[in-house]
N, C-alpha and C positions, 0 to 999 in steps of 0.2 A: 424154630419157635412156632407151637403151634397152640391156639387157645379156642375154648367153648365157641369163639362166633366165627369159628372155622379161617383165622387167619392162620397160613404160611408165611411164615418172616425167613428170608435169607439173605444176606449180606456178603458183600464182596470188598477187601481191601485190596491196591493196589502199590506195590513197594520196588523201590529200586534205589539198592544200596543202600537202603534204609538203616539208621541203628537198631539196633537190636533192642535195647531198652525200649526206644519207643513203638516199635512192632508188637512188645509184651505189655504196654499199655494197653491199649488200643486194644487187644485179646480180652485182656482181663476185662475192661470196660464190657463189651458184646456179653461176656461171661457174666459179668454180674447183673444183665440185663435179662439174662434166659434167651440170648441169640447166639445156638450151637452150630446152625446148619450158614458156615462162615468159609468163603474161600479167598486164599490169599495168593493174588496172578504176581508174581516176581518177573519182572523185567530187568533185574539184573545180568549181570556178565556170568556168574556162578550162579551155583544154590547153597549158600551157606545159611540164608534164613532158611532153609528148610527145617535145619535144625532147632531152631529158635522155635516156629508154630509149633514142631512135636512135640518140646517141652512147654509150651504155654498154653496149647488148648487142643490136645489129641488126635478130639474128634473133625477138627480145620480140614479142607480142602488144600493141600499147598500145590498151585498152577505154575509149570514154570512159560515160559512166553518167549519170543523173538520180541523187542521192543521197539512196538506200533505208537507207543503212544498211550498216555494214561484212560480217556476215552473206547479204544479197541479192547487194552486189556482188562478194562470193566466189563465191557460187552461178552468176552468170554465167559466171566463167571454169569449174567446173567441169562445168557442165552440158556443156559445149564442149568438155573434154577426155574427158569419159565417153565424150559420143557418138565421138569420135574416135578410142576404144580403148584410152583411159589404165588404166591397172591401181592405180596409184597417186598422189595428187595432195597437192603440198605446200601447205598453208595458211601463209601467212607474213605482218606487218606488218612495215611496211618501215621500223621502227626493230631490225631484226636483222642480225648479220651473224656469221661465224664462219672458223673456219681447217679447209682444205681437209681433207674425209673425214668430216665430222660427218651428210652424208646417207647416207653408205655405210653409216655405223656404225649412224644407224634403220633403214635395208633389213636390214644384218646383222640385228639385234635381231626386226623383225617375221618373219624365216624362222622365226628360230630356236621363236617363240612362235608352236604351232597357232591357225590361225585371228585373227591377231593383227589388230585392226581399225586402231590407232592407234597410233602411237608417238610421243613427245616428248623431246627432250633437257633434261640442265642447264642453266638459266639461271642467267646470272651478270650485276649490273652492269659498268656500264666499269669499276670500280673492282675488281672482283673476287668483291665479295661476291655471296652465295647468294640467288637470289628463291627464295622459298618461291610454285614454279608448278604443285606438284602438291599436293593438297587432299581433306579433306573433302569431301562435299556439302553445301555451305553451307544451314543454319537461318535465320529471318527474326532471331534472336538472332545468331547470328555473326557478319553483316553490319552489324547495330546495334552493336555492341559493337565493330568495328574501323571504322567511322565518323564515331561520333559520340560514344563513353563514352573520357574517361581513362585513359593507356594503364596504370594498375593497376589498372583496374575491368576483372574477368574474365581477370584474366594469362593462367590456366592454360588455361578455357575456348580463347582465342585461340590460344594457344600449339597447343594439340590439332588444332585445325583445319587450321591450317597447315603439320600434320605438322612442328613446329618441333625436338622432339625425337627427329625419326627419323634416321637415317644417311643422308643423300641418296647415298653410294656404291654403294648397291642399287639393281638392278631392284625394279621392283614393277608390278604391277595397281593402276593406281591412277583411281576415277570420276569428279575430275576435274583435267585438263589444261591449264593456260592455253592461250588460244587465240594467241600471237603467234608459235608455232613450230608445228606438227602435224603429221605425214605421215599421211595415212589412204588404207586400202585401199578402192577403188571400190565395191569387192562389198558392204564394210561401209558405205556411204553408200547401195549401192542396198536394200540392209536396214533403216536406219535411217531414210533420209530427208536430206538437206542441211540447211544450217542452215534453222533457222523465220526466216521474216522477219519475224515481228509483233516480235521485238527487232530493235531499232535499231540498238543498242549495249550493249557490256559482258555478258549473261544467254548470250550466243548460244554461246561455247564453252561455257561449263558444261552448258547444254542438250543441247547434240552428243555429247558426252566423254559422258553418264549414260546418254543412249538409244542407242550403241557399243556402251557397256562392259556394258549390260543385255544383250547379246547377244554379244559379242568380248570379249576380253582388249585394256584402251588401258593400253600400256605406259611409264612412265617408265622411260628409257635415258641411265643417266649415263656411259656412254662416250662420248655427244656431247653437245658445248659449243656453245651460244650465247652470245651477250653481246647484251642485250636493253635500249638506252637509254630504260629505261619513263619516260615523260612523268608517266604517271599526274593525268590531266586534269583528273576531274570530283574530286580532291582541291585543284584550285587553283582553277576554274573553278566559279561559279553554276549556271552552263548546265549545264555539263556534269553538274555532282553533279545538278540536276533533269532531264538526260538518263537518269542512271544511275538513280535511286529509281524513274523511270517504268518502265524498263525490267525491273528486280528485281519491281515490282508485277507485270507480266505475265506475267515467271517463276515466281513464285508462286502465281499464280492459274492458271497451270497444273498446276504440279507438290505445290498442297497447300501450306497456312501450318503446318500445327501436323499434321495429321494427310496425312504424306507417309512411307509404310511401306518403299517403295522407298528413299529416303533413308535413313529407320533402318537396314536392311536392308544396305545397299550399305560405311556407313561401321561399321557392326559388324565385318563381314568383314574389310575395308580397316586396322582399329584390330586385328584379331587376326592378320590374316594379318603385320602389321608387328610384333605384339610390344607395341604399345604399349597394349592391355588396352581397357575398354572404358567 
């Protein structure tokens, strides 16, 4: 995608074992948006989606991967569109999809905000309701407390984190971003770094969105809508939850368990620039 004030848009999906149906969502969406220059890294065991991109959108990139991890095999495709000139690249899992202009409307959004590294829209499920995708920066207590405690053990705590009682019809600067939707600006990737690969899964947007926003403005943009069918895996899955705790372990052992001031820091601001105290 490219327009008069010389932006490059390229976008990268990441799938593994993905249905097919919603691979051809998620296609059509980018399509309907005017985002052609689209690669799709397969971390599956085969390539039978390859088939599927040929028939849903031609002109796709289909990557096939050794599976590093949803993080790495983003990084492939955007290392590819860096070097190729991209100004801007969408980060997408390929359980999203939306109605035509929701890209326009985070390019509007990032002009409009100096230096604006990231932008995110509302998510909503199929059903309508609100995911709470823009956040705190999660404590090794926030993650325990919406894991594994009682959902009236720490209402309020939880509640905070998840900006539950903010107004989502506002912009805001917010440190972190789920990673299933993201537009970010190259410049801000060649500043900050790509995702880290030593997560696998799950740590890798929060990681991106804090070391961004430590230097950009990453913007949640509720004039654009997603509808995001979260699986939410490692809450059904053994595996997957012992995927997740590994990977939250070596988010934290990066970024500080208990003595993480950037964190203090980041969600003080975040709690007063919203109103919602501290």
């Amino acid at each position: 995608m490219k327009d008069n004030d010389g932006v490059r848009l390229t976008a990268s999906v990441v799938v593994h074992r993905t249905p097919a149906g919603q691979l051809r969502r998620v296609l059509r969406s980018l399509a309907a948006d005017g985002v052609t220059a689209v690669a799709v890294v397969d971390n599956s065991p085969d390539d039978r989606l390859r088939a599927v991109v040929g028939e849903s959108m031609p002109g796709a990139e289909y990557i096939r991967t050794a599976n590093r991890g949803y993080g790495a095999a983003h990084n492939v495709a955007i290392r590819k569109a860096m070097a190729a000139g991209a100004t801007h690249h969408l980060v997408l899992n390929p359980d999203v999809s939306w109605e035509p202009g929701a890209v326009p409307a985070l390019l509007e959004a990032m002009e409009r905000t100096p230096r604006c590294g990231m932008a995110a829209p509302r998510i909503v499920y199929p059903d309508g309701r609100l995911q709470y995708t823009c956040r705190m920066l999660p404590s090794p207590l926030d993650l325990m407390l919406r894991r594994f405690a009682p959902r009236w053990v720490g209402r309020r705590r939880r509640r905070r984190y998840l900006l539950a009682d903010w107004d989502h019809g506002q912009t805001a600067d917010v440190p972190y971003l789920q990673g299933s939707f993201m537009l970010i600006a190259c410049d801000a990737l060649r500043e900050a770094g790509l995702f880290d690969e030593r997560f696998f899964m799950y740590p890798e947007d929060i990681d991106l969105t804090r070391r961004i926003h430590a230097l950009r403005p990453t913007v949640y943009c509720p004039e654009a809508t997603a509808v995001h069918d979260h699986a939410a895996a490692s809450a059904r899955s053994p595996r997957m939850l012992a995927i997740h705790m590994v990977n939250m372990v070596r988010y934290f052992n990066k970024w500080g368990w208990v003595a993480d001031g950037a964190r203090r820091d980041a969600n003080r601001r975040l709690l007063r620039d919203l109103g919602l105290g501290c």
